[in-house]
Each structure stands twice: as C-alpha cells, then as structure tokens.
C-alpha positions, 0 to 999 in steps of 0.5 A: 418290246415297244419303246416310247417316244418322248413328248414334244415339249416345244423345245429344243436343244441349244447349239451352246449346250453339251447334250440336250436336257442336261443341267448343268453340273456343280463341282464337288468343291470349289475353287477356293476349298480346292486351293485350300485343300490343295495347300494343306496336303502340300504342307503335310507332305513337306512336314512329313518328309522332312520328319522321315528324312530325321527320325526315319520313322513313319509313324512320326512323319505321320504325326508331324503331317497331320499337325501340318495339315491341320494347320495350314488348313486353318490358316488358309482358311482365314487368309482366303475370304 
C-alpha cells in the first residue's frame, strides 16, 4: 500500500496555531446561552429540593422544578441582552 503525499500548497503551519489545517472550533453555545442555561437549572435544583424536603415526594419536586426552569430561563433571557 502506497500512501500519498499531499500537495505542497505554499503554506505553512503558523506557530500560533494548535495543529496545522485545523479551523477553528465553535462552541456549541455561547457564553451567554450558557450563563442562562446554567442559571435555570441551578433555579430547578433549588426549586426541587426545597418541595422534596416539604412534600417528600419526587414527582412533586419534579413538577415544582420544571415551572422553575422555565422561568428563570425567560427571565434571564430578558434581563441578558
């Protein structure tokens, strides 16, 4: 098996750069969707621990958590912008 050299195109790997030919990689979200994101589940969690430590009963800290994220999610959303 015979393995190709690729074409010489002139240029050449930057010292800057992580790994020659490699573009550079976006995040999956950003910072601020992040912030958000991050902020609603930290809402949720608190929301559902405190209806756990009420009702001990998870199906209703579940159902007081999802009201929470919800929630906080709009809220931030528009306080962030």
């Amino acid at each position: 098996m015979r393995v190709r050299r690729p074409a010489a195109d002139g240029n050449t790997p930057c010292a800057k750069s992580r790994s020659p030919g490699a573009a550079r990689r976006r995040g999956l979200l950003s910072l601020r969707d992040a912030v958000i994101l991050a902020g609603g589940l930290a809402a949720a969690a608190g929301a559902g621990v405190l209806a756990y430590l009420v009702a001990r009963n998870l199906a209703a800290a579940a159902l007081a958590a999802a009201p929470a994220f919800a929630g906080t999610v709009t809220f931030l959303n528009t306080l962030i912008d």
